[in-house]
N, C-alpha and C positions, 0 to 999 in steps of 0.2 A: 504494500500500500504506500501513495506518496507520503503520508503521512507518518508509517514509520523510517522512509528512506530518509526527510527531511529531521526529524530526531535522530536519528544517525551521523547524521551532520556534523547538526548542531552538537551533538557529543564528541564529536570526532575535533571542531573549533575549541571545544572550552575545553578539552586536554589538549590542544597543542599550547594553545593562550597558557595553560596551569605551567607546560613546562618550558614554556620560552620564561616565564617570569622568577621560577623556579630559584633560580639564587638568588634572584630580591626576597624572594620570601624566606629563606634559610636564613641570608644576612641578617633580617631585620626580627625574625623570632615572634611574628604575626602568629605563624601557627601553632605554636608550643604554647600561646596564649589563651587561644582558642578550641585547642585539643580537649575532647570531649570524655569519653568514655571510649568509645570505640572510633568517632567520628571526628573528623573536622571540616570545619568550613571556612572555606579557605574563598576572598573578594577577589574578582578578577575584574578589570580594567569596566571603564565604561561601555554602557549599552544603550545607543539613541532608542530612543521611546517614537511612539505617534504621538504628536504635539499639533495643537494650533495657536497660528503667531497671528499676531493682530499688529495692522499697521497704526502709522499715528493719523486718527479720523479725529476730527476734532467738530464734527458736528456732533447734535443731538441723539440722542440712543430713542428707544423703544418708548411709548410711553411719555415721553417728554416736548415734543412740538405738537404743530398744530394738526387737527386731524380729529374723526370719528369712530366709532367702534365700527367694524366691517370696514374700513379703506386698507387698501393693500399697503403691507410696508416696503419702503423702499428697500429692496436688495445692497444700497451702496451704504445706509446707515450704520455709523458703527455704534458701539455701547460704551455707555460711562463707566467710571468704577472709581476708586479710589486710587489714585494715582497714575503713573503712568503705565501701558503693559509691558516685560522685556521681550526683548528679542533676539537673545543671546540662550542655548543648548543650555538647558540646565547636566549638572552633574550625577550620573545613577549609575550604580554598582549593582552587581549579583554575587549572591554567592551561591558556591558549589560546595554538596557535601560528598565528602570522600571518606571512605575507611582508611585505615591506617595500611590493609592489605592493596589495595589502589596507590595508596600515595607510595609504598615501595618499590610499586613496578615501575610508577613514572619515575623515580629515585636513579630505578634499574636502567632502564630503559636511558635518560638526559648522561648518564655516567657508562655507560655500555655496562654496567658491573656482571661480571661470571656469576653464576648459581656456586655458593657454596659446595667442596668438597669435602664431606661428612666424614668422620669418623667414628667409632664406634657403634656403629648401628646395628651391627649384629649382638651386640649384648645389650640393649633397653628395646624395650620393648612398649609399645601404646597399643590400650585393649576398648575396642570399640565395642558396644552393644547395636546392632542392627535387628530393626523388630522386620521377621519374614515368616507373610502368611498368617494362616489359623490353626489350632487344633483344638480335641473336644476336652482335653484337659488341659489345666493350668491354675497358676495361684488367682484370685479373685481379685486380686489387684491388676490383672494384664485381663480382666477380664473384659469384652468387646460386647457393648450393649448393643449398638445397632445391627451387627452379623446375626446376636442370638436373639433380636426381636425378628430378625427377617426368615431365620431357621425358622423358629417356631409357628411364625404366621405361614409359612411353605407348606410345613406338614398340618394344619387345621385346615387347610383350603385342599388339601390334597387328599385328605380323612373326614375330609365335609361336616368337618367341626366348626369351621368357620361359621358365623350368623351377622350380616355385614346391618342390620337392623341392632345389633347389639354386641358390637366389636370389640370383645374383652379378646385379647393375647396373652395366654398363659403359658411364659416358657416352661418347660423340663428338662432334665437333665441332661437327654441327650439333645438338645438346642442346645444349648448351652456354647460359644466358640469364643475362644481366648488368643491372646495374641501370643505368637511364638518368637524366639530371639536366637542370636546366637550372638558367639564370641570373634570375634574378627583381630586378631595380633597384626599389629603393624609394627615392622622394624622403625626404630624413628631414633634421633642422635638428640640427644638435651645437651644443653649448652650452658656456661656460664661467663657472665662479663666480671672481671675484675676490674672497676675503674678506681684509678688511685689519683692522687690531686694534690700538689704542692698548695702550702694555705700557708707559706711561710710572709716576713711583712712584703717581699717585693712584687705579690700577687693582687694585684688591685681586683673592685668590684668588676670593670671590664674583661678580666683575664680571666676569670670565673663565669664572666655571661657566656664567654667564646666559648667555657669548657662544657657550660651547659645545654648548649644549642648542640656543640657538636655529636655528644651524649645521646640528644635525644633521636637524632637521626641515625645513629650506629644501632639505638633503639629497635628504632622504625624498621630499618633494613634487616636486624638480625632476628628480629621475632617475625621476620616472614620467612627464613630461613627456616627456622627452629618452632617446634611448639610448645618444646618446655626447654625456656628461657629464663637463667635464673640472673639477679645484680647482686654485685656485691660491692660495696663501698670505704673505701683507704682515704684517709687523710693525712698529711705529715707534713712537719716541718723537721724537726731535730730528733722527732721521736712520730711515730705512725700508730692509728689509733682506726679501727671499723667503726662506719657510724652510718645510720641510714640516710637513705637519702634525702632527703628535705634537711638535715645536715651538712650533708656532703657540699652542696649546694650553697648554704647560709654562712656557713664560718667567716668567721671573721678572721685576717689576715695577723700572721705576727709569727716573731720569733726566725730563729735561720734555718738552714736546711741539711737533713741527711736523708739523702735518694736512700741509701741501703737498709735505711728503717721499714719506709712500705713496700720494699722486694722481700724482706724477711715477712712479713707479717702476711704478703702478697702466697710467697710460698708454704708459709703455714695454714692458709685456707685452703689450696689447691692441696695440699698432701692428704688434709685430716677430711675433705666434704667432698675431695672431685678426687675420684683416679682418673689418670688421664686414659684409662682405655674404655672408661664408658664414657667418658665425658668430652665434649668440645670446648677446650678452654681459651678465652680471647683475655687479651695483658693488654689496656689502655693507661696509657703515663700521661697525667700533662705536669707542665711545668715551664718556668723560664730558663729554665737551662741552667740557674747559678748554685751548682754543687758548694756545699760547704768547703772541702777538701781534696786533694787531687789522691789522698788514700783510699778516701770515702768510694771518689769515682772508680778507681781499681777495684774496689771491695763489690761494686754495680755489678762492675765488666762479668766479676767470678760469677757471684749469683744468678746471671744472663745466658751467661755461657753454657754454665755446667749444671745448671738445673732445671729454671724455669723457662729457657727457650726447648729443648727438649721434650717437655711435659704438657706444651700448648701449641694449640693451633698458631695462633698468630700474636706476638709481643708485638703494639704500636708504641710508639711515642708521640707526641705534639708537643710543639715546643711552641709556647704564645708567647708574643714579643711583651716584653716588661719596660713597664712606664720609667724604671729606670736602665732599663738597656738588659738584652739576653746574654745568659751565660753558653759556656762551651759544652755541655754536654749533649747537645747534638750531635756537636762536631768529636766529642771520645766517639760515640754508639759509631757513626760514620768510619772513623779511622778503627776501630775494632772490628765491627762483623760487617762493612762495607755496604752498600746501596743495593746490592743483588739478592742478597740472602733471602731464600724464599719464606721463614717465617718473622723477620723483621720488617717492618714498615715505619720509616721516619720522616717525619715532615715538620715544618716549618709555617704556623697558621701564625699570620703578623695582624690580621683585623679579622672585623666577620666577613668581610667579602672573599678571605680565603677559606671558609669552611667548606664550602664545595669541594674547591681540588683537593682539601686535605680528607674526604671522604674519599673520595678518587684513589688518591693515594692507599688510603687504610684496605679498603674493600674492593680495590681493584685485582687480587690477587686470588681469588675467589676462595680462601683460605679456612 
């Protein structure tokens, strides 16, 4: 029908519109505002309306010269009103609502990003219940009233019991039909994010929004991946500490820095809650980069190297530029496990207009 072909369209415009605009809206954290429960609604650009413009008439309107009731009015007459009228487009927005399953794909899709390569999926297992069909037993709770008022009226009208003058349906036992189920295993790989977050004093409130926006879209993208997605939460300065997230988030900046606090504490979540052979484990660092110590950053390197890259999917870093100037540990991770290594991903987010490519970067490796 033309009328679904031109909805078609029309959906086919307001996702191209959604992902042309796509990293104004990541930069700006419109949607993490508006993030619903499942949904978000996200404003796309203007939409001219049907309007009528009215010239400047400066005669008499309707009602107001000279005349009788039944005389034709002039067609050229214009109407008064209070003021003058414009003639300038006014301004109208739409929004569109999206699941968070939709906004991935466009995520997928603006980013080319790879489908996830799973691990562990032959050891977790997700147990569907699919209800298939009838039978004449079963608990009273799966029991199906409409099949066993249709059973029973079949056999009255069949045994010419029926009296359609006096239309009582009296199921029995064997009317009676219930709903059947089964068990359905599906192989599936559960996941966990370890976000850890430098909250030392040189982490301003901006370097914490950048950490948060980018959070939410590593979100977005890994819980389409994954159906059991779990977070976990590190903060540190000189000492690292789990704290949930409306925490993680809120702290307030202070004190100096030991990166090797929230890799110990990073690696004592992953040993005692995740084996790395059921589990899919993702390592997000942010920070400005200014290591307390150039021992400290050795002591990083070890823990990097010889445990926690090994035991996870994919170790990222971000490094967000700090209102007093970034540190070098970008540039250690760089000169130790180098730009190619396929479980390390390092990047460099200097405003929010680089949250995009530093997704690019993270989730470009389909890891």
């Amino acid at each position: 029908m033309k009328m679904e072909t031109d909805l078609s369209r029309f959906h086919k415009i307001v996702r191209g519109k959604i992902k042309q605009s796509l990293r104004k809206f990541i930069a700006s954290g419109d949607l993490v505002g508006r993030q619903g429960k499942k949904t978000i609604h996200i404003p796309l650009p203007r939409i001219d309306l049907p309007r009528f413009a009215f010239g400047d008439n400066q005669k008499n309107g309707v009602g107001q010269g000279p005349g009788s009731p039944g005389d034709a009015m002039d067609p050229n007459q214009g109407q008064s009103g209070q003021g003058e009228a414009g003639d300038q487009a006014g301004s109208h927005s739409l929004e569109v609502e999206l699941t968070l399953e939709e906004l991935a794909t466009l995520l997928s899709e603006e980013l080319a990003l790879p489908n996830i390569e799973n691990k562990g999926k032959k050891n977790v297992e997700n147990v569907e219940i699919r209800y298939k069909g009838l039978v004449k037993r079963g608990p009273e709770a799966l029991h199906h009233f409409r099949k066993t008022y249709r059973e029973a009226l079949k056999r009255m009208i069949a045994s010419q019991e029926y009296d359609s003058d006096d239309p009582i349906i009296v199921p029995i036992k064997e009317d009676k039909r219930y709903r059947s189920f089964k068990e359905i295993h599906h192989p599936s790989a559960n996941a966990v994010i370890i976000y850890m977050m430098d909250v030392s004093g040189s982490m301003g409130d901006e370097q914490k929004e950048i950490v948060r926006l980018t959070s939410f879209w590593l979100d977005t993208w890994l819980s389409n991946q994954y159906k059991g997605l779990e977070k976990r939460y590190i903060i540190h300065d000189a000492a690292a500490k789990e704290v949930t997230a409306e925490v993680f988030y809120r702290t307030k900046e202070s004190g100096g820095t030991l990166i090797s606090s929230a890799y110990r504490l990073a690696l004592e979540i992953m040993e005692e809650a995740y084996p790395s052979s059921e589990w899919n484990i993702y390592l997000f660092h942010f920070s400005d980069g200014d290591n307390w110590s150039g021992n400290d950053t050795i002591e990083c390197m070890r823990l990097l190297e010889e445990k926690m890259i090994p035991l996870s999917n994919l170790f990222c870093y971000g490094q967000v530029e700090s209102r007093y100037g970034s540190g070098q540990f970008l540039r250690d991770l760089k000169k130790q496990f180098g730009e190619d290594n396929e479980r390390i991903t390092l990047t460099q987010i200097r405003d929010r207009n680089a949250i995009m490519d530093a997704l690019k970067v993270f989730l470009g490796k389909g890891k």
